[in-house]
KESE-736824 format. One record per residue: x, y, z of N, C-alpha, C, O in turn; residue in three letters. Coordinates in steps of 0.2 Angstrom, whole numbers, padded with zeros to 4 digits, always signed. Layout:
KESE-736824
XYZXYZXYZXYZala
...
This chain:
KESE-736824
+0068-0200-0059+0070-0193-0058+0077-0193-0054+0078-0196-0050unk
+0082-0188-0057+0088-0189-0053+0089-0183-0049+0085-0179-0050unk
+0093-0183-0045+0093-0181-0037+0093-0174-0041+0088-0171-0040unk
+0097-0172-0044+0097-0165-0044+0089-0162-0048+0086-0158-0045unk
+0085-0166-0054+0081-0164-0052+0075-0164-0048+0069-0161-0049unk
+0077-0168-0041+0073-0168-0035+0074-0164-0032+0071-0163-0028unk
+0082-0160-0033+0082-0153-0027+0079-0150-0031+0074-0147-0027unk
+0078-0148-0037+0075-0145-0043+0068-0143-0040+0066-0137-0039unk
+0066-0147-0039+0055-0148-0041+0055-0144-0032+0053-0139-0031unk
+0058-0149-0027+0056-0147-0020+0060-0141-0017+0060-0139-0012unk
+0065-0138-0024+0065-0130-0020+0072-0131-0015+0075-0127-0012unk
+0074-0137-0014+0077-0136-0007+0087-0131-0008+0091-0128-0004unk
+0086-0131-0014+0092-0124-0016+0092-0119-0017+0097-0115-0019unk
+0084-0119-0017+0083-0111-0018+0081-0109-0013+0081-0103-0012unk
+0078-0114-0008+0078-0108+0001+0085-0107+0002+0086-0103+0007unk
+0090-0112-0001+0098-0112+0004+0100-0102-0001+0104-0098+0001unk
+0096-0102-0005+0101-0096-0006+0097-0089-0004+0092-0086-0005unk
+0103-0088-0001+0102-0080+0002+0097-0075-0002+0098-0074-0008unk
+0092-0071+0001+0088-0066-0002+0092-0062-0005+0092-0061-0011unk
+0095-0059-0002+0100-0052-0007+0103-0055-0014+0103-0052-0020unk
+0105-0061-0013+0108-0061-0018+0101-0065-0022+0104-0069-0024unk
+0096-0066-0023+0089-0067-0029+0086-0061-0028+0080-0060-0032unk
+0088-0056-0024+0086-0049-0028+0089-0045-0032+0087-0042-0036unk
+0097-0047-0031+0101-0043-0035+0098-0046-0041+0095-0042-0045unk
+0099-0055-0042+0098-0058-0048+0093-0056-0052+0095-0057-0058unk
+0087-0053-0050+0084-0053-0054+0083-0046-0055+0079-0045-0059unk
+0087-0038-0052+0088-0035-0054+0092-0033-0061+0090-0030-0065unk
+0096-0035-0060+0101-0033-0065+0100-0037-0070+0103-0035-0076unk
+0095-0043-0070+0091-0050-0076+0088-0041-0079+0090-0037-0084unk
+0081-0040-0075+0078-0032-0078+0082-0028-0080+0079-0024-0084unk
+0089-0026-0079+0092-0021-0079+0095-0022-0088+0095-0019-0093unk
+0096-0028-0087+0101-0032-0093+0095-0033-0099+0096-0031-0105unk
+0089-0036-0097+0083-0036-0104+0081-0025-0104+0077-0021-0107unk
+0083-0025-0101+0081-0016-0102+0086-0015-0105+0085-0010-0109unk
+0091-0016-0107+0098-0014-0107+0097-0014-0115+0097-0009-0118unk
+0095-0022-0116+0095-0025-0122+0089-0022-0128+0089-0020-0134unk
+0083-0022-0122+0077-0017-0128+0079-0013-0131+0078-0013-0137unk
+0082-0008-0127+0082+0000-0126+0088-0001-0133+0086+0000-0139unk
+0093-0004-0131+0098-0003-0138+0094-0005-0145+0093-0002-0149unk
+0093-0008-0144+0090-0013-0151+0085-0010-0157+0084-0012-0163unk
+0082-0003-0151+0077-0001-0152+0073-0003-0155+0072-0001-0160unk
+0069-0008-0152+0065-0013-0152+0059-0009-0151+0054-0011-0153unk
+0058-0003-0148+0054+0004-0146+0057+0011-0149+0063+0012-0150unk
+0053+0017-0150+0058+0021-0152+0061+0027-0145+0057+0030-0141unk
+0067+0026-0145+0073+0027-0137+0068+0033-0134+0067+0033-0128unk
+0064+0038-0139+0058+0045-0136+0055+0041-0131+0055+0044-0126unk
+0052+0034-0132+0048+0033-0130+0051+0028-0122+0049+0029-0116unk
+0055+0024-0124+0059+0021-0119+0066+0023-0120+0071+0021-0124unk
+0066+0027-0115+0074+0028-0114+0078+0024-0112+0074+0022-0107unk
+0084+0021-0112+0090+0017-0109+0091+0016-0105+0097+0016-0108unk
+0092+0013-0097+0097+0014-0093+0101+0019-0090+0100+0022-0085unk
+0104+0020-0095+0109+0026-0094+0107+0033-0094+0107+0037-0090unk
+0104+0034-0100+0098+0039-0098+0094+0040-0093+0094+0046-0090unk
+0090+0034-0091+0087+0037-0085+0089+0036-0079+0086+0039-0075unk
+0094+0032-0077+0099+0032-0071+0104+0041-0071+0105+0043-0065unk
+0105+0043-0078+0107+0050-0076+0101+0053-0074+0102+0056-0069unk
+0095+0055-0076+0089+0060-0074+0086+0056-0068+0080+0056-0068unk
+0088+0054-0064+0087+0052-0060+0092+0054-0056+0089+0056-0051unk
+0099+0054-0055+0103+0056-0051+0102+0068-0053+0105+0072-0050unk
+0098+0069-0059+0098+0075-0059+0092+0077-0053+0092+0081-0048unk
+0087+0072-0055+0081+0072-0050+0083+0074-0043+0080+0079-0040unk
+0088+0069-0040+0090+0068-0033+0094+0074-0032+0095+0075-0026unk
+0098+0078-0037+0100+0084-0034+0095+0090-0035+0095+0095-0031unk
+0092+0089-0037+0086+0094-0036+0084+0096-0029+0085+0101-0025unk
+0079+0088-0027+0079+0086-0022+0082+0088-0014+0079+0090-0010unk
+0087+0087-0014+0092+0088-0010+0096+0095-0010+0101+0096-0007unk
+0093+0101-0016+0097+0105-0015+0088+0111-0015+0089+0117-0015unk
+0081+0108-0013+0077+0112-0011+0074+0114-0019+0071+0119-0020unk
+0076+0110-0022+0070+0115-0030+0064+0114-0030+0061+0113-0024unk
+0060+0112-0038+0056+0113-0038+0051+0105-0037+0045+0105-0034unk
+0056+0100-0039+0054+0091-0037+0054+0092-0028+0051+0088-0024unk
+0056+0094-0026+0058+0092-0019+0051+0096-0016+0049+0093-0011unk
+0048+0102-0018+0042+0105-0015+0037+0099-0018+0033+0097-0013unk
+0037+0096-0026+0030+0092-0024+0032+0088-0022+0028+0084-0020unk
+0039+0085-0020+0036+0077-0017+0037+0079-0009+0037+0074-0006unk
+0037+0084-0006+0034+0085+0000+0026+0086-0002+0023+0083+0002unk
+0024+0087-0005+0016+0090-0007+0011+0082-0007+0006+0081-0004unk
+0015+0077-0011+0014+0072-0012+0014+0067-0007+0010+0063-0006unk
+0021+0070-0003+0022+0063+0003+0015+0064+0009+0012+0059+0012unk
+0013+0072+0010+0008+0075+0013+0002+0072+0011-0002+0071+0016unk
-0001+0070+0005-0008+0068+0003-0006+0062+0004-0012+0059+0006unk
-0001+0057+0005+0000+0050+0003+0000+0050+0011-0006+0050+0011unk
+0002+0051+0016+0003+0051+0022-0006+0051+0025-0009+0047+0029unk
-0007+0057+0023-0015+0060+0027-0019+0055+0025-0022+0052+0029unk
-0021+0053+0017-0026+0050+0014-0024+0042+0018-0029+0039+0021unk
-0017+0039+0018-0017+0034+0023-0019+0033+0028-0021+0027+0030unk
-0020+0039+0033-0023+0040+0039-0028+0041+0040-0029+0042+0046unk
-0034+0043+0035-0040+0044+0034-0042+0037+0033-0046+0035+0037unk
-0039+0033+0028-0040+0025+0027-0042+0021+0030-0047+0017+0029unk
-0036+0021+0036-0035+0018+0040-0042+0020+0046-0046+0016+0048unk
-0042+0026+0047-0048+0025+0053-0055+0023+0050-0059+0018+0051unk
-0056+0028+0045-0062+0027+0044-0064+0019+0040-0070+0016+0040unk
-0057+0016+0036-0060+0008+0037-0060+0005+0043-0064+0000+0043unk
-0057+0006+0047-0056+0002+0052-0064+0002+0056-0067-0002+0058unk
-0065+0008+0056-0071+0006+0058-0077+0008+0055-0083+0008+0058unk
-0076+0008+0049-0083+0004+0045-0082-0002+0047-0086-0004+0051unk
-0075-0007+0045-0075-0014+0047-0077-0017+0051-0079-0023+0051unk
-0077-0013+0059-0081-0015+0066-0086-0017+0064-0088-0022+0064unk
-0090-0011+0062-0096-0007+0062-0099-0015+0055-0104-0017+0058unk
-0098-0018+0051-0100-0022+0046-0098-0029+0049-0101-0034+0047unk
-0093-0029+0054-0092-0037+0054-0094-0039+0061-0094-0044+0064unk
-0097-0032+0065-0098-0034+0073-0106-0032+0073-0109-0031+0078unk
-0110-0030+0066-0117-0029+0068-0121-0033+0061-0118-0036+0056unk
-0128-0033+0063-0130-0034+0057-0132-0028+0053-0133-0029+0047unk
-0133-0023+0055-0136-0018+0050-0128-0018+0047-0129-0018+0041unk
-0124-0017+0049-0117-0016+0044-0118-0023+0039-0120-0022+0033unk
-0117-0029+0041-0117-0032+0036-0121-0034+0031-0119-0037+0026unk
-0131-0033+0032-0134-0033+0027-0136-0026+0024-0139-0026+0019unk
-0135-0019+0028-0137-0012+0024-0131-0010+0022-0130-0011+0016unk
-0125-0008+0025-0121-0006+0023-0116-0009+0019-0115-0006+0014unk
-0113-0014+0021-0108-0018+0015-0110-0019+0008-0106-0020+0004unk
-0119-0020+0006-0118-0022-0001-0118-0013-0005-0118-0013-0011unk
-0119-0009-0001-0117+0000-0003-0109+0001-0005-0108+0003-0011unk
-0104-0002+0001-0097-0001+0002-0094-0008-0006-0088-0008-0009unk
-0099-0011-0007-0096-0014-0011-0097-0012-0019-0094-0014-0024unk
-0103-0008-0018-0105-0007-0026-0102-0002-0025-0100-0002-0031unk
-0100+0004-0023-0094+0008-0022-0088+0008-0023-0086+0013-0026unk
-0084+0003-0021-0080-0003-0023-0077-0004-0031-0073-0002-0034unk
-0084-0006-0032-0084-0007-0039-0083-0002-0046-0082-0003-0052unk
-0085+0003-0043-0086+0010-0048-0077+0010-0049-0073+0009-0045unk
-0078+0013-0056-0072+0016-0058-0069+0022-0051-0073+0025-0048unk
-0063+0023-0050-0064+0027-0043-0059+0035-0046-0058+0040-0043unk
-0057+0033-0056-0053+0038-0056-0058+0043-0060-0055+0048-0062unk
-0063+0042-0061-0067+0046-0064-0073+0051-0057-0077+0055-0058unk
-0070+0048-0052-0071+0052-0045-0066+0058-0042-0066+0061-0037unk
-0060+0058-0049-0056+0064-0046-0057+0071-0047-0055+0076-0043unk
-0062+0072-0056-0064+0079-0053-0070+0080-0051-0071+0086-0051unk
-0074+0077-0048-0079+0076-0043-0074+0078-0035-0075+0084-0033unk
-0071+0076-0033-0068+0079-0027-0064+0085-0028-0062+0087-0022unk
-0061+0088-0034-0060+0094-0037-0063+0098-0036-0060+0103-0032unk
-0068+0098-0037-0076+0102-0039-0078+0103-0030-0079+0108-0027unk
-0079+0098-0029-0081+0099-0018-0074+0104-0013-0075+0110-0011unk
-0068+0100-0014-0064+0101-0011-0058+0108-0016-0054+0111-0013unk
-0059+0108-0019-0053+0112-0023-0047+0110-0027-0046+0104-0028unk
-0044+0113-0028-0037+0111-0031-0031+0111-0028-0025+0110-0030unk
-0034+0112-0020-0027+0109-0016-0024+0101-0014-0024+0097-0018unk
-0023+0100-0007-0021+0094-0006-0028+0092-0003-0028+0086+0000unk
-0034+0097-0002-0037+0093+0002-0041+0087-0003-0043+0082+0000unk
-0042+0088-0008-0045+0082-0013-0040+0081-0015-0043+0078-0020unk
-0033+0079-0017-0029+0074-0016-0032+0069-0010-0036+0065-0010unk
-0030+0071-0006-0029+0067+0003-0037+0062+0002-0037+0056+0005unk
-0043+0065+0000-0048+0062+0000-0048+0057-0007-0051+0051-0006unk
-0046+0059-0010-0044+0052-0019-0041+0047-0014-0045+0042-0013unk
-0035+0048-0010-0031+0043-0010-0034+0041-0004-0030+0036-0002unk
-0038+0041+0000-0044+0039+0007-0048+0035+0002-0047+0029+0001unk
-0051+0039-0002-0056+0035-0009-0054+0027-0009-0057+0022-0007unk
-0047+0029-0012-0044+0021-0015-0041+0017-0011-0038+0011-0012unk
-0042+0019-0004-0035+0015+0001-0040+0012+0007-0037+0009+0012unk
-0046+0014+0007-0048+0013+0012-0053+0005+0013-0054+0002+0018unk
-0055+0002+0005-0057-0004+0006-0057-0010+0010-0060-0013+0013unk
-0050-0011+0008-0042-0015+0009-0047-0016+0017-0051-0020+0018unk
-0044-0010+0020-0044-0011+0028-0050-0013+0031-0050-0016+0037unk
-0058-0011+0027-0064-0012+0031-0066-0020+0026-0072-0022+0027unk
-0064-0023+0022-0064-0030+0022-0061-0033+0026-0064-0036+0031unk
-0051-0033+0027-0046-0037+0032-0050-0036+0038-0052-0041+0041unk
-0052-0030+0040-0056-0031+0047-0062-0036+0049-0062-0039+0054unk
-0066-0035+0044-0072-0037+0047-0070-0042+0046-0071-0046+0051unk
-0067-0047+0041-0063-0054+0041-0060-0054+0046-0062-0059+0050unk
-0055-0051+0048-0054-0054+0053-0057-0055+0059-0054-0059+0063unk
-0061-0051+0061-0065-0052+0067-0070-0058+0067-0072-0061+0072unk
-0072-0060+0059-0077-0065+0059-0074-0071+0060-0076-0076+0062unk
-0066-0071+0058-0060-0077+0060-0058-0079+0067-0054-0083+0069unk
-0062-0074+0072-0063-0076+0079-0062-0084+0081-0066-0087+0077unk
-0059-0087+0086-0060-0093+0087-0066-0094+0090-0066-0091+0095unk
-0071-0099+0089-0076-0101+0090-0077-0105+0097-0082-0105+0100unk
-0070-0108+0100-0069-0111+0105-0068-0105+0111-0070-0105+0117unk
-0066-0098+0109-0063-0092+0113-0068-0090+0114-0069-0088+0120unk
-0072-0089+0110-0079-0085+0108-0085-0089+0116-0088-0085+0120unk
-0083-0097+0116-0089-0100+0119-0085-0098+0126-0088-0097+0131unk
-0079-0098+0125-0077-0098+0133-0079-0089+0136-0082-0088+0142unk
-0077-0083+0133-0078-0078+0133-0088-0077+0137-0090-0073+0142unk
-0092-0082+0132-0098-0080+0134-0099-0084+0141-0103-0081+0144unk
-0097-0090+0143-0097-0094+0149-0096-0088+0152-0101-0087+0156unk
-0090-0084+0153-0090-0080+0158-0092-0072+0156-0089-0066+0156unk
-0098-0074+0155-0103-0067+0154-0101-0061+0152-0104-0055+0152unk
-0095-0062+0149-0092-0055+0145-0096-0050+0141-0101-0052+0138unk
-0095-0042+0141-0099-0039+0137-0096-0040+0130-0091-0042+0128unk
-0102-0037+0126-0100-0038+0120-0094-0033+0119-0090-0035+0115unk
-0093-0027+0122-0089-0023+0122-0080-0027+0125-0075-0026+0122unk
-0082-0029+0129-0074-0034+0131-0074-0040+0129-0069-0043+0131unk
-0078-0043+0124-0076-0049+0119-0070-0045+0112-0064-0046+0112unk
-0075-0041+0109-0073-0036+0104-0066-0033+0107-0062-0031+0103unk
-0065-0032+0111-0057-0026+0114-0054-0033+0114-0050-0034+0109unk
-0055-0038+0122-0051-0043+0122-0048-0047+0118-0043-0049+0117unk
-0054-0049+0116-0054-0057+0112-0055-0055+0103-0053-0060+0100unk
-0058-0052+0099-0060-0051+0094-0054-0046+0090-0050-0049+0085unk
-0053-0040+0091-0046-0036+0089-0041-0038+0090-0038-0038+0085unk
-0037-0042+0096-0032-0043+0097-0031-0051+0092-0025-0053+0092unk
-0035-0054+0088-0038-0061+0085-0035-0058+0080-0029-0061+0078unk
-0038-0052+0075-0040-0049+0071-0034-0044+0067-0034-0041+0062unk
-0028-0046+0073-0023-0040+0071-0017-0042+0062-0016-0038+0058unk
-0016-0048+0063-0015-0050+0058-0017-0046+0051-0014-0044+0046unk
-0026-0047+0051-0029-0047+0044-0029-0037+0043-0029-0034+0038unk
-0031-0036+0051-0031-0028+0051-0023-0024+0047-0022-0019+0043unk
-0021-0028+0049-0011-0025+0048-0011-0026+0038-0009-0022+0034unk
-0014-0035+0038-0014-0033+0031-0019-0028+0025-0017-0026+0020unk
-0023-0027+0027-0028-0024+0024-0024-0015+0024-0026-0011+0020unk
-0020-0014+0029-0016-0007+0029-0010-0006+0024-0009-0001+0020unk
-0006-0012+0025-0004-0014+0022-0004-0011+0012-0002-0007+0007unk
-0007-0014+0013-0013-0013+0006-0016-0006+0004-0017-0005-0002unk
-0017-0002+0010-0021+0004+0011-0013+0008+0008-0013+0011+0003unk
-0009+0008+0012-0001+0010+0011+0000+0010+0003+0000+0015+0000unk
-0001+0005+0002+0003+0005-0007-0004+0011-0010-0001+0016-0011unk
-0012+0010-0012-0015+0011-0014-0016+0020-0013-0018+0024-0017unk
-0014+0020-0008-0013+0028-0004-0010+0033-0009-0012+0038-0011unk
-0006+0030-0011+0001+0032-0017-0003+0034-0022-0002+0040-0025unk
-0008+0029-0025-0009+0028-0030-0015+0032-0031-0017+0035-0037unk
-0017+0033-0026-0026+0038-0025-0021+0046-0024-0024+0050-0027unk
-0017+0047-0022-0014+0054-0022-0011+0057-0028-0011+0063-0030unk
-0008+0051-0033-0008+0052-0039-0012+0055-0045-0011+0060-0049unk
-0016+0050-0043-0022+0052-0046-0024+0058-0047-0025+0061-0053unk
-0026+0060-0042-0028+0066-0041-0026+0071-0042-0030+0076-0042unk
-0018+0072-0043-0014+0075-0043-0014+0075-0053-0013+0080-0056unk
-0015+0070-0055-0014+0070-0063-0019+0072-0068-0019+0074-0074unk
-0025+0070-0063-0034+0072-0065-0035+0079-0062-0039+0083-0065unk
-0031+0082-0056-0036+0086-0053-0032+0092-0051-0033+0096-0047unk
-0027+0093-0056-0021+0098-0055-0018+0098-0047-0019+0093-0043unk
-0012+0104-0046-0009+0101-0041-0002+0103-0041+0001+0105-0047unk
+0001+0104-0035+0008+0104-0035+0014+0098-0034+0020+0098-0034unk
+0010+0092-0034+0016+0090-0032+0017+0083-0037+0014+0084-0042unk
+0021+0078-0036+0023+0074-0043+0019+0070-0047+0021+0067-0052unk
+0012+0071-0046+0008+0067-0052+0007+0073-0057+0004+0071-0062unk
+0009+0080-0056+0009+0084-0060+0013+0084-0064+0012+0084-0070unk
+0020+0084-0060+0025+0085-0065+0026+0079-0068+0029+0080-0073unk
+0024+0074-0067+0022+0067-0072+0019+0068-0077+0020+0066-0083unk
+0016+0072-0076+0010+0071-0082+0011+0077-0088+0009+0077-0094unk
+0015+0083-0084+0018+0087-0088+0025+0085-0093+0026+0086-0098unk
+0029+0080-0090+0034+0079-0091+0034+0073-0099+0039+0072-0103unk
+0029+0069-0098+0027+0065-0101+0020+0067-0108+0017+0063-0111unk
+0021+0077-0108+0016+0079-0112+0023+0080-0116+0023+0078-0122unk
+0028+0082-0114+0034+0082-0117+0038+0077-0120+0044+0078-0122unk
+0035+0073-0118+0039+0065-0120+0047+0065-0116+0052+0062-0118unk
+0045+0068-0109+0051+0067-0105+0050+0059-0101+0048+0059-0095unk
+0051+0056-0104+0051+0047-0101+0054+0046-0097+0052+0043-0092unk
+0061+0049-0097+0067+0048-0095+0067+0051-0086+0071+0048-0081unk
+0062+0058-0085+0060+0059-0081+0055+0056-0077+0054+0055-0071unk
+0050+0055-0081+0045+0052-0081+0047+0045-0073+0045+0044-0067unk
+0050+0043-0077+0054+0037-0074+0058+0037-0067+0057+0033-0062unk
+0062+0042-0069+0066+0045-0061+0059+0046-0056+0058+0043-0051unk
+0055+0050-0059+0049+0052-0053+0045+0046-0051+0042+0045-0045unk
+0044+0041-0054+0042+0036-0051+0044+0031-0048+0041+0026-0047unk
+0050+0033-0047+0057+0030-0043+0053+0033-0038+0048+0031-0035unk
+0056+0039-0036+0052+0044-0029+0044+0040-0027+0043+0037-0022unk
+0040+0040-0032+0034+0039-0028+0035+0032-0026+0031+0030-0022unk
+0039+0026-0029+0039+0020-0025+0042+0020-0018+0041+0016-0013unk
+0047+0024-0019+0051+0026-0012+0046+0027-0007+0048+0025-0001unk
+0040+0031-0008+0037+0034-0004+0034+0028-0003+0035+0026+0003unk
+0029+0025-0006+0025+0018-0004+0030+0015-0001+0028+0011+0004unk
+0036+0014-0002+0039+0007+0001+0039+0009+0009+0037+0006+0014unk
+0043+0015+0009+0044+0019+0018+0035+0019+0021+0035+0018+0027unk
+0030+0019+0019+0025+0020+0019+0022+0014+0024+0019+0012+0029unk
+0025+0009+0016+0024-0001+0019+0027-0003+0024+0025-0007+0028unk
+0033+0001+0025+0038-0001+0031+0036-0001+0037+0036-0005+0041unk
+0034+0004+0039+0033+0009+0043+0027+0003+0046+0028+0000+0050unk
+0022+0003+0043+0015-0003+0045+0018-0009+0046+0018-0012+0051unk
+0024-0011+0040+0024-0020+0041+0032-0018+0051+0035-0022+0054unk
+0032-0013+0051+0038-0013+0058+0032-0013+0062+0031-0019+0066unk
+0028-0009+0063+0022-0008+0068+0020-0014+0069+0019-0016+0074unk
+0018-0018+0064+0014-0024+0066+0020-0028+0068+0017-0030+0074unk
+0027-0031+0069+0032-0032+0071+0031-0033+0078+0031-0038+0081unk
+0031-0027+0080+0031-0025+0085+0023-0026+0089+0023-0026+0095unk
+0018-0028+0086+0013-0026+0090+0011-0031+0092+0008-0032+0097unk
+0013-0039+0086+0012-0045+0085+0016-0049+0092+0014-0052+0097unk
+0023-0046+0090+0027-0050+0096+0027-0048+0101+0032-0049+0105unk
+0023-0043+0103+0020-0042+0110+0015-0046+0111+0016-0050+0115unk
+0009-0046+0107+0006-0049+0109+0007-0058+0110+0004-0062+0113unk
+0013-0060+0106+0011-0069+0104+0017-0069+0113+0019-0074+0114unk
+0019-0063+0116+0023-0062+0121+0020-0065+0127+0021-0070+0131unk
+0015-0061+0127+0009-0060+0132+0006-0069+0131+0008-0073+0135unk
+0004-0072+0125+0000-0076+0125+0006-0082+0127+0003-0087+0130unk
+0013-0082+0127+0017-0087+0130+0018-0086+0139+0020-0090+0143unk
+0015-0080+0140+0018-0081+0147+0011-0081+0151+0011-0083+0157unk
+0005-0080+0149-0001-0083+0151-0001-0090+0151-0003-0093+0156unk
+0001-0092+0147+0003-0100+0145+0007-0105+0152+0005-0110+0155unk
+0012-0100+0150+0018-0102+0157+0015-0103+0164+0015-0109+0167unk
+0011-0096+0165+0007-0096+0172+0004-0100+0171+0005-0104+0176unk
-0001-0102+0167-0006-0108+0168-0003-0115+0168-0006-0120+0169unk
């Protein structure tokens, strides 16, 4: 094998090259096979529009947006479900996940219910929360709780069962409650897996508020999605799902800073305990 293709196989040219530019690259790689479909009409243009088309209805979109119309009410409408239903997720898995990975009636009564739940179709659960809740946001907010909250009540109780077993034997030598094993030594272990399962919970959020908004009427962008594309509006179609990734990415951000911040505090503490010892 010759040198270059051993820089080849082991990668070592492709960590030297800067991230920005292999996200451009493979932007504009996408931009350019779109480029090329779309003219070719290898699909009919109704169906997939161009580039240029939807980068223009997309810059119409954003003046909408920005000048208070009718897109800028639902994606406040949406950012509100996608926001709350996150935060509904977020607690209520986090502590089922206590509750299944720190007892036994969680993990032989409870988790095989959470799991065969799980498994059910969850979008044929959206005019079921219509029907309870209404045609407001409050059965959005509970759709997108529905779909986002798994994630978080698996990552946990994993991660608490990922406890170190050497931490665990020293904690019991020194007669710890189970309550300050679990606060000190178990969540703080656990933060990792909990951050990822939110993570998780973040994108899915998006996708449960959608939903409900596309199945269960609504004011805000799963509607006009779904109107706009009875119209064979693609081109808007597209624009608007620009915005809902927007909203999942600031969503993801927001968790992956938090955990940033929460981690290097803690791996902070665990260097200067260190020191002292």
């Amino acid at each position: 094998m010759s040198e270059a293709e051993s820089l080849w196989y082991s990668g070592t040219w492709i960590d030297r090259v800067p991230q920005w530019v292999s996200i451009t690259f493979f932007g504009l790689s996408f931009l350019g096979v779109w480029w090329f479909v779309a003219g070719m009409e290898f699909v009919s243009p109704v169906l997939l529009p161009g580039p240029g088309e939807t980068f223009s209805e997309l810059w119409d979109v954003t003046q909408n947006i920005f000048s208070g119309g009718h897109i800028a009410e639902a994606l406040w409408i949406t950012s509100q479900e996608v926001f709350w239903g996150f935060l509904a997720a977020a607690v209520s898995g986090f502590v089922l996940g206590v509750v299944v990975g720190e007892t036994r009636l969680g993990q032989r009564a409870i988790m095989p219910y959470l799991v065969a739940l799980n498994a059910l179709p969850k979008v044929a659960f959206a005019p079921v929360f219509v029907a309870w809740f209404g045609f407001g946001v409050n059965s959005k907010i509970v759709m997108a709780m529905f779909i986002a909250f798994f994630p978080v009540i698996v990552d946990t109780a994993a991660g608490l069962a990922s406890t170190d077993s050497d931490a665990l034997m020293l904690f019991e030598s020194m007669e710890s409650s189970r309550w300050q094993t679990l606060r000190q030594l178990k969540l703080p272990s656990a933060l990792p897996f909990i951050f990822a399962g939110l993570k998780t919970a973040a994108v899915f959020s998006v996708v449960g508020a959608v939903v409900g908004e596309y199945l269960g009427g609504g004011k805000g962008l799963g509607e006009l999605i779904r109107l706009s594309a009875q119209t064979l509006r693609i081109d808007r179609v597209f624009a608007m799902i620009v915005y809902l990734g927007v909203i999942g990415i600031l969503l993801f951000g927001v968790v992956a800073w938090t955990e940033r911040k929460l981690l290097f505090w803690q791996e902070s503490e665990i260097f200067e305990i260190q020191g002292t010892g």
